[in-house]
DSSP file (Angstrom, degrees, kcal/mol; ACC not computed):
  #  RESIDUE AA STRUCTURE BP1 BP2  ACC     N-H-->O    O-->H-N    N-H-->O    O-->H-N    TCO  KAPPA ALPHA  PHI   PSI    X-CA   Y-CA   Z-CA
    1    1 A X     >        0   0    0      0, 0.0     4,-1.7     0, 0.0    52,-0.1   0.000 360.0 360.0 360.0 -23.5  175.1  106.4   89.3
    2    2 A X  H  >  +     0   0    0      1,-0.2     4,-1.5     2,-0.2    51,-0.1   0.859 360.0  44.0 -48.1 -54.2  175.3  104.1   86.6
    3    3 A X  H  > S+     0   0    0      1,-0.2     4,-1.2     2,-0.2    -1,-0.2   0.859 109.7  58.4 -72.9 -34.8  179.6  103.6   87.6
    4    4 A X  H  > S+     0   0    0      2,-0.3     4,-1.7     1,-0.2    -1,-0.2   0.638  98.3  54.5 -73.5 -18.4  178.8  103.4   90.9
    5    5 A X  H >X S+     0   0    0     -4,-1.7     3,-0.7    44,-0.2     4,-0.6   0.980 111.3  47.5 -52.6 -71.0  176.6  100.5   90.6
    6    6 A X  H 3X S+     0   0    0     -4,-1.5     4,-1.9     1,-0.2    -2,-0.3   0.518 106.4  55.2 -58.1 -12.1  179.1   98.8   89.0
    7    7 A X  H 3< S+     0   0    0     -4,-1.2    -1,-0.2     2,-0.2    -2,-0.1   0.922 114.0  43.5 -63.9 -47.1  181.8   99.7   91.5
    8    8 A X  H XX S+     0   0    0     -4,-1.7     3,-1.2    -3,-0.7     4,-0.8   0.792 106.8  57.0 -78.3  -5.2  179.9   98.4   94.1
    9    9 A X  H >X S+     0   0    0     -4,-0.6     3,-3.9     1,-0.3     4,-1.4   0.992 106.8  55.3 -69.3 -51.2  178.7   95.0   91.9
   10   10 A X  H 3< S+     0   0    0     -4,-1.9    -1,-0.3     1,-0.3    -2,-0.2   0.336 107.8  53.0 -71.4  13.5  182.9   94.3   91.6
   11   11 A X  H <> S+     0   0    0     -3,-1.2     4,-1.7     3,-0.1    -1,-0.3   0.487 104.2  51.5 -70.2 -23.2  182.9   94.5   95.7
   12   12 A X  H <X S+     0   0    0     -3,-3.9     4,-2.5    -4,-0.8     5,-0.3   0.977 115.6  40.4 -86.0 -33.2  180.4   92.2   96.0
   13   13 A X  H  X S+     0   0    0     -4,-1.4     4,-1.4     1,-0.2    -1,-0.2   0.859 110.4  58.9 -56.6 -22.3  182.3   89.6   93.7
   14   14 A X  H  > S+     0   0    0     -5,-0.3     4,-1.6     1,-0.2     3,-0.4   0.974 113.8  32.6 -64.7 -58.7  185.1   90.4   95.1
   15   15 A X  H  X S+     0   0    0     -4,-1.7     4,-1.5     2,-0.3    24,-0.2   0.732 110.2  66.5 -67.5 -18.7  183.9   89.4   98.6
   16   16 A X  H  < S+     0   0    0     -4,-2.5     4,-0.4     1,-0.2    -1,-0.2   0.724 111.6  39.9 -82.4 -30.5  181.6   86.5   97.2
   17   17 A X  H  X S+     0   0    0     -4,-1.4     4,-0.6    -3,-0.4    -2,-0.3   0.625 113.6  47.6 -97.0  -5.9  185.0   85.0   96.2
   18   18 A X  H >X S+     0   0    0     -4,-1.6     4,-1.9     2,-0.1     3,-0.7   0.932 103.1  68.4 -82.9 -53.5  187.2   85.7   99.2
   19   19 A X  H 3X S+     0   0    0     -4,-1.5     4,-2.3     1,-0.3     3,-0.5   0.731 103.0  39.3 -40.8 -65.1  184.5   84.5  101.8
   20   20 A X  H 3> S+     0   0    0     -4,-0.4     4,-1.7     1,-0.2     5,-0.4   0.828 118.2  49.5 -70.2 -40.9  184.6   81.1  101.0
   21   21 A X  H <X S+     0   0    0     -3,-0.7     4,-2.2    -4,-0.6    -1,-0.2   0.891 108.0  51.4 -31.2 -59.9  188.3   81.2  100.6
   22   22 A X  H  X S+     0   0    0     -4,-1.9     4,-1.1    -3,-0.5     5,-0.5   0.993 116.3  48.6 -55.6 -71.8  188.9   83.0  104.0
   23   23 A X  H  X S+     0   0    0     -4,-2.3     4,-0.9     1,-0.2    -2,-0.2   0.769 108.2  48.9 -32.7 -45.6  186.5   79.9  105.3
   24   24 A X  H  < S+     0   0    0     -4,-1.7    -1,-0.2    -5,-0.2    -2,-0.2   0.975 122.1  34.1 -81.6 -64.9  188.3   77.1  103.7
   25   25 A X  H  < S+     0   0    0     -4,-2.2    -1,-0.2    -5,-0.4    -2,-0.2   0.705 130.5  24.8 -84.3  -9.6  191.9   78.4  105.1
   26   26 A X  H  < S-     0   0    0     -4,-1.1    -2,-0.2     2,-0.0    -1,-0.2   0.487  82.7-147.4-129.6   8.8  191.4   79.9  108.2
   27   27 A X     <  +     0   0    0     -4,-0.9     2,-0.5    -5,-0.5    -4,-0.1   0.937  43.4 155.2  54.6  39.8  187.9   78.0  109.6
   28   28 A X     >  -     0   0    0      1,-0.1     4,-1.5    -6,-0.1     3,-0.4  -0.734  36.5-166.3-111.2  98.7  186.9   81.3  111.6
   29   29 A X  H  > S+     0   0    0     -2,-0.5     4,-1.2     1,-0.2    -1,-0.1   0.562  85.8  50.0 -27.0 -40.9  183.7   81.5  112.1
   30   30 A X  H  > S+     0   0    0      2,-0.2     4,-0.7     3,-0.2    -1,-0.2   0.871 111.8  44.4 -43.5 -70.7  183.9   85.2  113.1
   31   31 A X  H >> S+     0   0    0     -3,-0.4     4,-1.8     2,-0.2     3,-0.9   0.898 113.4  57.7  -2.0 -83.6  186.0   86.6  110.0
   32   32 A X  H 3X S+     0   0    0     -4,-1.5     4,-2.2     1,-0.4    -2,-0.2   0.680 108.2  40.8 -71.8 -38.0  183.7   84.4  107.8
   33   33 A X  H 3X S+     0   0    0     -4,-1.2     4,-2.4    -5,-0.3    -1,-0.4   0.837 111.0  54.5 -87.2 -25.4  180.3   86.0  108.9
   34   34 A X  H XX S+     0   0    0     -3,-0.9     3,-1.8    -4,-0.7     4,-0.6   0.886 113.2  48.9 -74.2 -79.9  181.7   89.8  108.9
   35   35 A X  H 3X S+     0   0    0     -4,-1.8     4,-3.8     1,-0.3     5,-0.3   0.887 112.9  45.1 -29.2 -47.9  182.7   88.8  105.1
   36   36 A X  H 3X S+     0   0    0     -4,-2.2     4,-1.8    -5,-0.2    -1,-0.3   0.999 112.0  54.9 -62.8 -35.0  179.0   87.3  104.4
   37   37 A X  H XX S+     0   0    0     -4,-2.4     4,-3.0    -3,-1.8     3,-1.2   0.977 107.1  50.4 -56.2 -73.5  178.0   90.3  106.0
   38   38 A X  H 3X S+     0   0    0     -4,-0.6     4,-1.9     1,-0.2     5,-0.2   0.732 106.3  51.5  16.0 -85.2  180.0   92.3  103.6
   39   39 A X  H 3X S+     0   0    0     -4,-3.8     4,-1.5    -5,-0.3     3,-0.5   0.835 107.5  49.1 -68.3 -28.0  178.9   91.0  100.9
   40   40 A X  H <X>S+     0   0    0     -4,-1.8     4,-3.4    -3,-1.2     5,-0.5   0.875 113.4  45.7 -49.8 -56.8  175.5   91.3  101.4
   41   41 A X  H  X5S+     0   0    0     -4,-3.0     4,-2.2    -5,-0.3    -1,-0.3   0.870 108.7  57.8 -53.0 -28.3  175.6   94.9  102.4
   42   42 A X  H  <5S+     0   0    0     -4,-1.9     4,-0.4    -3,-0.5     5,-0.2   0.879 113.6  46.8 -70.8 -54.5  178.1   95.4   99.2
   43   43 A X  H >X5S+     0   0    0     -4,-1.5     4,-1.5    -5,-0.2     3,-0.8   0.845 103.8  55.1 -57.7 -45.1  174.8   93.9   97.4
   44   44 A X  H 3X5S+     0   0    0     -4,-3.4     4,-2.4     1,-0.3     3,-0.3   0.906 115.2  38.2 -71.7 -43.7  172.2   95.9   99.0
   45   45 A X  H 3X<S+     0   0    0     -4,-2.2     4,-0.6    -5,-0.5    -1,-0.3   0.641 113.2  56.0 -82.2  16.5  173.9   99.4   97.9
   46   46 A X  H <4 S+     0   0    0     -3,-0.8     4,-0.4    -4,-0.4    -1,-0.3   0.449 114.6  43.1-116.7 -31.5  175.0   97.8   94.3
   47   47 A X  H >X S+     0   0    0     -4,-1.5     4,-3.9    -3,-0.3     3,-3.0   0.953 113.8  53.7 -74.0 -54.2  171.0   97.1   94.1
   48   48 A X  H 3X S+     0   0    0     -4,-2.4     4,-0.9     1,-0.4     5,-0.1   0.723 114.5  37.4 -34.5 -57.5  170.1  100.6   95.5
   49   49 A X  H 3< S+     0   0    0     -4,-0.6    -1,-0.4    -5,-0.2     4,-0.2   0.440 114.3  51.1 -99.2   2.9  172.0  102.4   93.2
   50   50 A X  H <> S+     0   0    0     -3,-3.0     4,-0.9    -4,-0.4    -1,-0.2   0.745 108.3  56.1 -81.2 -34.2  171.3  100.3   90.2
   51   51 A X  H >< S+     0   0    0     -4,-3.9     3,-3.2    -5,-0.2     2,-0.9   0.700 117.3  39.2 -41.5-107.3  167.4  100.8   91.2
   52   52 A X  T 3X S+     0   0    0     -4,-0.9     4,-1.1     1,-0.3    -1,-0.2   0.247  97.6  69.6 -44.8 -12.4  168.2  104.7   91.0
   53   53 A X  T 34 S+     0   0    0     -2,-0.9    -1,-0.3    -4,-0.2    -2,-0.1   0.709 108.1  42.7 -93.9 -18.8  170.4  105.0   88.2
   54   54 A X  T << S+     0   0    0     -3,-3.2    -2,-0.2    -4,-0.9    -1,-0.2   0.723 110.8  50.9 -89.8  -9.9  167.2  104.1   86.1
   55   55 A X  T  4 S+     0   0    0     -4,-0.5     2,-0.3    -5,-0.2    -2,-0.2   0.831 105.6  58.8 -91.7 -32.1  164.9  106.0   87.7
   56   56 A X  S  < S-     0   0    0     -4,-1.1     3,-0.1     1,-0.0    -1,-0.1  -0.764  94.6-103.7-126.6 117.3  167.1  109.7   87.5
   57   57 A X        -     0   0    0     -2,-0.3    -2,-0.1     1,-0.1    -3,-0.1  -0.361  55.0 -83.5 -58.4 138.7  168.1  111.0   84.0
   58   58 A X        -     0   0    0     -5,-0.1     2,-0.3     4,-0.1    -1,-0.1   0.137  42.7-132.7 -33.1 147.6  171.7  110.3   83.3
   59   59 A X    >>  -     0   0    0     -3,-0.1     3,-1.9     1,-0.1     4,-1.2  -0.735  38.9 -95.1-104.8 177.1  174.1  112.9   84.7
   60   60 A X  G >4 S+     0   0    0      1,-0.3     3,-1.3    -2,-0.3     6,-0.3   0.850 119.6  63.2 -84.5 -31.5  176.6  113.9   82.5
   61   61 A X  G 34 S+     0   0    0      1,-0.2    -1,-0.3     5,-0.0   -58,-0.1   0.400 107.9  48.6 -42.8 -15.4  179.6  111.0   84.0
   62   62 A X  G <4 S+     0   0    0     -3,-1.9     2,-0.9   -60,-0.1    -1,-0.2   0.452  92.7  83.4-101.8 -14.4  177.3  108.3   82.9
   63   63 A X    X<  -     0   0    0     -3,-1.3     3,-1.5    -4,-1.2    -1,-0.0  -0.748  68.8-142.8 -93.9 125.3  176.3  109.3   79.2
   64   64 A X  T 3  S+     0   0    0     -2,-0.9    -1,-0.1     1,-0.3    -3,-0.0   0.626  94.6  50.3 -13.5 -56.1  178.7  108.4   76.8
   65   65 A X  T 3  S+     0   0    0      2,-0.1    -1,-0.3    -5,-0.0    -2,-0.1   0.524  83.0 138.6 -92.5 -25.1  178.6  111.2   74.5
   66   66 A X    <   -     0   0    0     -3,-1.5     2,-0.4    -6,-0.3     3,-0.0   0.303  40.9-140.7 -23.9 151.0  179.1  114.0   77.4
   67   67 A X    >   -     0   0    0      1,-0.1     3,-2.0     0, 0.0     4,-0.1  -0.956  20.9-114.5-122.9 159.2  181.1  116.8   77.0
   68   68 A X  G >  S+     0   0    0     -2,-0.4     3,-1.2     1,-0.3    -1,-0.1   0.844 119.1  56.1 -15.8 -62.3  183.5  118.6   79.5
   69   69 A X  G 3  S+     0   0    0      1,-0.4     3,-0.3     2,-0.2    -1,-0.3   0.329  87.3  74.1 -79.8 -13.7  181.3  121.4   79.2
   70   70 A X  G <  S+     0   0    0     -3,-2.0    -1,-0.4     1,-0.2   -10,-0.2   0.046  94.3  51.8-177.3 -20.9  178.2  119.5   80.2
   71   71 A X  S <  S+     0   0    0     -3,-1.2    -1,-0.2    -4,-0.1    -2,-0.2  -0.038  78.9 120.2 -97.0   6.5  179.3  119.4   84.2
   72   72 A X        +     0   0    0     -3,-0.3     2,-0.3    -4,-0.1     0, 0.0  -0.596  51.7  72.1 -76.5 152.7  180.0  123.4   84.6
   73   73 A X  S    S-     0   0    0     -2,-0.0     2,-0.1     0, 0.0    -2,-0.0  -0.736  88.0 -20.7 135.1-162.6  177.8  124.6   87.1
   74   74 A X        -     0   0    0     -2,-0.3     3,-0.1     1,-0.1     0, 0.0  -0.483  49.3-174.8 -72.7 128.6  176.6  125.0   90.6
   75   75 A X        -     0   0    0      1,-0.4     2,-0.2    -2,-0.1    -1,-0.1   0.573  46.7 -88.8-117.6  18.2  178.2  122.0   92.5
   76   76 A X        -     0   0    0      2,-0.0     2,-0.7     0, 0.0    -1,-0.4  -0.491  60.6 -45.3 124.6 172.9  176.6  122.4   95.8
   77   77 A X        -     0   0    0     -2,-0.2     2,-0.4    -3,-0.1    -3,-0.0  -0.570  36.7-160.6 -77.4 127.4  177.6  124.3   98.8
   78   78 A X        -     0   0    0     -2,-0.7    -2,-0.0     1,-0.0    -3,-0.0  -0.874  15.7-135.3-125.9 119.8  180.5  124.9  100.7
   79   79 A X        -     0   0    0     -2,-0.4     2,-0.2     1,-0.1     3,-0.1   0.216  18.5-131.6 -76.1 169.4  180.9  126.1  103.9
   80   80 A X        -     0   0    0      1,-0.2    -1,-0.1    49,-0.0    49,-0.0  -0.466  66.4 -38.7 -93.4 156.7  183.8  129.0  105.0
   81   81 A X        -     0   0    0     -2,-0.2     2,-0.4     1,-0.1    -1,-0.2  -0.078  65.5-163.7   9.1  86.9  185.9  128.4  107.9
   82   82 A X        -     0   0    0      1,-0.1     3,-0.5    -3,-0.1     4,-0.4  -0.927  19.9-173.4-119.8 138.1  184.3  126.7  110.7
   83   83 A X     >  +     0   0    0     -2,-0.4     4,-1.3     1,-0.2    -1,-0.1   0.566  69.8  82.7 -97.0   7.1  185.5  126.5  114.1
   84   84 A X  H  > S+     0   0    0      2,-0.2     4,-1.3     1,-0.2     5,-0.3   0.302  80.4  66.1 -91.9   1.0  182.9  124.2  115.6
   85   85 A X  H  > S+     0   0    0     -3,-0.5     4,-3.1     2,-0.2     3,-0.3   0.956 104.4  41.5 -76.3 -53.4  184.4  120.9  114.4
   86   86 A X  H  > S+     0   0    0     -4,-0.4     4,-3.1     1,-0.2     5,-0.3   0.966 120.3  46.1 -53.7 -61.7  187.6  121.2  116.6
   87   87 A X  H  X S+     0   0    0     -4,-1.3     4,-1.7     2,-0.2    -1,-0.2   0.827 116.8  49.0 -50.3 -51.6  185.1  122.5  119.7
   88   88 A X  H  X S+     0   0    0     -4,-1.3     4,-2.6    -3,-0.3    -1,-0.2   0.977 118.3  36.9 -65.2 -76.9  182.8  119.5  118.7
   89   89 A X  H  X S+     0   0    0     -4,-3.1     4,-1.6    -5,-0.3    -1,-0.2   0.887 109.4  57.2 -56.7 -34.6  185.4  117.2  118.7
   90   90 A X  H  < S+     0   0    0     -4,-3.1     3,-0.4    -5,-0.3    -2,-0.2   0.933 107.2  55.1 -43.6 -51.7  187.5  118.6  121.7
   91   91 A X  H >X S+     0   0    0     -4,-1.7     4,-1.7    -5,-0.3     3,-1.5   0.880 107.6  61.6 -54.5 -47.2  183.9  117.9  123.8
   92   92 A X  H 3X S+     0   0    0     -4,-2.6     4,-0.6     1,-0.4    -1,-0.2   0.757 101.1  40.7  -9.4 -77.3  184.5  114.6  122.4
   93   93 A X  H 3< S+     0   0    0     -4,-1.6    -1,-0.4    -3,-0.4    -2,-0.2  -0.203 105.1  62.3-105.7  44.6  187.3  113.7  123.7
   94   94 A X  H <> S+     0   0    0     -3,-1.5     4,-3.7     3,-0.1    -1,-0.3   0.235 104.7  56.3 -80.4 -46.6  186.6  115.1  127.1
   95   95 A X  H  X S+     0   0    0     -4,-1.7     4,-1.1     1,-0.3    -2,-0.3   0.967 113.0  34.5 -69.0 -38.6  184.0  112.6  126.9
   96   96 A X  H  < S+     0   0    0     -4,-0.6    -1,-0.3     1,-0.2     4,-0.3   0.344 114.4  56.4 -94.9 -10.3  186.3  109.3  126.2
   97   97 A X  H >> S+     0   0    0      2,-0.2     4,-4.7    -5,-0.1     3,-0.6   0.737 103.7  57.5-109.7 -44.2  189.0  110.6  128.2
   98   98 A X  H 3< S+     0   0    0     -4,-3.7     4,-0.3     1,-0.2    -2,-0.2   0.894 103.0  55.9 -32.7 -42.3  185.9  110.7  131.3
   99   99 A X  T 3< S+     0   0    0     -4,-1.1    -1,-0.2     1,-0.2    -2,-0.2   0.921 115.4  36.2 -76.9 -24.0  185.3  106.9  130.9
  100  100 A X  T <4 S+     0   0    0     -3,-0.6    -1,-0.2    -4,-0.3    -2,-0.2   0.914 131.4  28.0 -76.8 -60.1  188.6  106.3  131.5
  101  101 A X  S  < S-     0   0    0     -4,-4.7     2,-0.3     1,-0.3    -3,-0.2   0.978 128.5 -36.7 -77.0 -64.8  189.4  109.0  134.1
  102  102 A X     >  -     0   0    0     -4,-0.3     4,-1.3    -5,-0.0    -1,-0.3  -0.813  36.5-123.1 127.5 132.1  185.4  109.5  135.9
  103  103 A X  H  > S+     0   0    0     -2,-0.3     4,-1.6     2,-0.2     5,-0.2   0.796 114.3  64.4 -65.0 -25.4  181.9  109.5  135.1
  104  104 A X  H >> S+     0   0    0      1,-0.2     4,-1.5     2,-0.2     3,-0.7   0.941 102.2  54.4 -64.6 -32.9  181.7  113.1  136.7
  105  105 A X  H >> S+     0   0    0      1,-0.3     4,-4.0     2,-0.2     3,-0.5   0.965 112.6  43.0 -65.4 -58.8  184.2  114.2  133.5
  106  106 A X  H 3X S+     0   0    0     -4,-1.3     4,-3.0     1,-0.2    -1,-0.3   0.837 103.6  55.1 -79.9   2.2  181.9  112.8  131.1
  107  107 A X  H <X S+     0   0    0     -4,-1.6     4,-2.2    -3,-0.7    -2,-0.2   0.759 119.9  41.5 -73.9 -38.0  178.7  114.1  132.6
  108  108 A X  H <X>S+     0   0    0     -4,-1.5     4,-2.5    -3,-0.5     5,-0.9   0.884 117.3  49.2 -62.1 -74.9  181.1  117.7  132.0
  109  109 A X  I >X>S+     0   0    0     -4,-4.0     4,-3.1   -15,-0.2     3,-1.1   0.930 104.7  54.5 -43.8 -59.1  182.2  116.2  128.6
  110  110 A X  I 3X5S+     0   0    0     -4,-3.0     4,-2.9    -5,-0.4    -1,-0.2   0.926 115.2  43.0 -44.4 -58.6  178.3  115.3  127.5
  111  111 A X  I 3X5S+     0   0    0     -4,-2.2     4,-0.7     1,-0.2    -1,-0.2   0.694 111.0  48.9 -89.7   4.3  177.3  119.4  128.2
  112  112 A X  I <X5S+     0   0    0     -4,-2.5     4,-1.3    -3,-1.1    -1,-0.2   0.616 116.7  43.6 -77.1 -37.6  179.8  120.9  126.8
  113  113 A X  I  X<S+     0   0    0     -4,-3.1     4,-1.1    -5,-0.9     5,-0.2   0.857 103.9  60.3 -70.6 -29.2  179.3  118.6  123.8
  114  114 A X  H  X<S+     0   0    0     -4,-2.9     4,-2.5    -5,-0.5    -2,-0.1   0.994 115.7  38.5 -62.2 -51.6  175.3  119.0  123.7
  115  115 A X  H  X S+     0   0    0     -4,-0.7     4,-1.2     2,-0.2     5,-0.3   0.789 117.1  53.3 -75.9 -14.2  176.2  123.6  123.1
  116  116 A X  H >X S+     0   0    0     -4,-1.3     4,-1.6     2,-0.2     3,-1.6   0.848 114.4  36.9 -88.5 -85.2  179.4  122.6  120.6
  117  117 A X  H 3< S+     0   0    0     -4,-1.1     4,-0.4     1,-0.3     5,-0.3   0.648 120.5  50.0 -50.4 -39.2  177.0  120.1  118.1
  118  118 A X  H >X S+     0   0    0     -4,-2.5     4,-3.0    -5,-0.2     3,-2.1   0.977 112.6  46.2 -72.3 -40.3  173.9  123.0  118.6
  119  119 A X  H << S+     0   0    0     -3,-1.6     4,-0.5    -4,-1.2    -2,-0.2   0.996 118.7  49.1 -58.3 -55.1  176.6  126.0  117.6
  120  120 A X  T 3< S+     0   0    0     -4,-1.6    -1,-0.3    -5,-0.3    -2,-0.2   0.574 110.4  46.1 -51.8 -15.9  177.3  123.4  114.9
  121  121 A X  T <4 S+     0   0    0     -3,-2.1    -1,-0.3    -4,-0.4     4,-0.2   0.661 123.1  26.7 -99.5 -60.5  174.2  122.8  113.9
  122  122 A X  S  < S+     0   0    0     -4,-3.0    -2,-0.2    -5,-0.3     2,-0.1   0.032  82.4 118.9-101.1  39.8  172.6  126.3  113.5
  123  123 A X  S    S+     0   0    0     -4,-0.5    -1,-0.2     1,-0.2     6,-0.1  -0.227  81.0  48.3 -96.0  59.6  176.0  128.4  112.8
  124  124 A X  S    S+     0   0    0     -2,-0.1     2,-0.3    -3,-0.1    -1,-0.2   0.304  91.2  78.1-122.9 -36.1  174.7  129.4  109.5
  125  125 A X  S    S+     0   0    0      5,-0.3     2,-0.2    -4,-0.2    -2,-0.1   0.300 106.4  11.8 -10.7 -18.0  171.4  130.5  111.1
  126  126 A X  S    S+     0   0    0     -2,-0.3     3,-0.2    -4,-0.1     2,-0.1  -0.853  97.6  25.2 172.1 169.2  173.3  134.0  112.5
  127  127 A X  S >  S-     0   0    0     -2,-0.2     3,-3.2     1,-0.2    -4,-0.0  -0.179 107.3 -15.5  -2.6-128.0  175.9  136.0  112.3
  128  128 A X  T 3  S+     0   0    0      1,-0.3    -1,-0.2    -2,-0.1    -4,-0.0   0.736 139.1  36.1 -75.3 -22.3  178.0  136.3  109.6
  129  129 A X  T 3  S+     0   0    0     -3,-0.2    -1,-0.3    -6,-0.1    -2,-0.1   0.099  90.0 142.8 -62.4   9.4  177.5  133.5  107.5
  130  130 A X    <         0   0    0     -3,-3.2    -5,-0.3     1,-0.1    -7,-0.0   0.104 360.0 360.0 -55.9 174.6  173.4  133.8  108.5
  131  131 A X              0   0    0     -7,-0.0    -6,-0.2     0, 0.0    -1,-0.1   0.202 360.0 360.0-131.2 360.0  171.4  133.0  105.6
């Protein structure tokens, strides 16, 4: 967590020096406050994870002395094949293509999306991938 701290500390300088720049050359308010925003957020998750990187024993990418061998293992789960993203997303754009055409098309879009996200949700829950 240790790198990632620092990744995010060189965004917030990075944006702690553009902001005032951006101000100075093109005098838009708008711009100028999404940058302060920026940086701030930049700040909050460059504190978060420097908080956490002291709190959680190094992992083996932050210690110095690691070896290769020293990251083998289980690196989380990964799903097979799923076909409920395309269906999920399809529902989607039923719905955004409703606002355009008719509310009754997204009211269509909306329950077709509500059974694609629940298949999406519980498809490890049964059949062949059940757990």
């Amino acid at each position: 967590m240790r790198i990632e701290a620092w990744t995010m500390g060189f965004c917030v300088g990075f944006f702690a020096l553009v902001t005032p720049i951006y101000w100075f050359l093109s005098e838009d308010p708008t711009g100028t406050s999404a940058l302060v925003m920026t940086t701030l957020l930049a700040s909050l998750v460059a504190f978060y994870l420097g908080v956490v990187s002291r709190q959680i024993d190094p992992r083996p990418e932050d210690r110095d002395e690691a070896e290769i061998a020293d990251g083998a293992g289980e690196l989380g789960f990964f799903p097979p094949y799923s076909w409920w993203p395309l269906y999920t997303g399809l529902s989607l754009a039923v719905v955004v293509l409703g606002v355009a055409i008719g509310w009754w098309l997204v009211i269509i879009g909306a329950g077709i999306g509500t059974i694609t996200v629940v298949g999406f949700v519980f498809e490890y829950y049964r059949g062949l991938h059940a757990h």
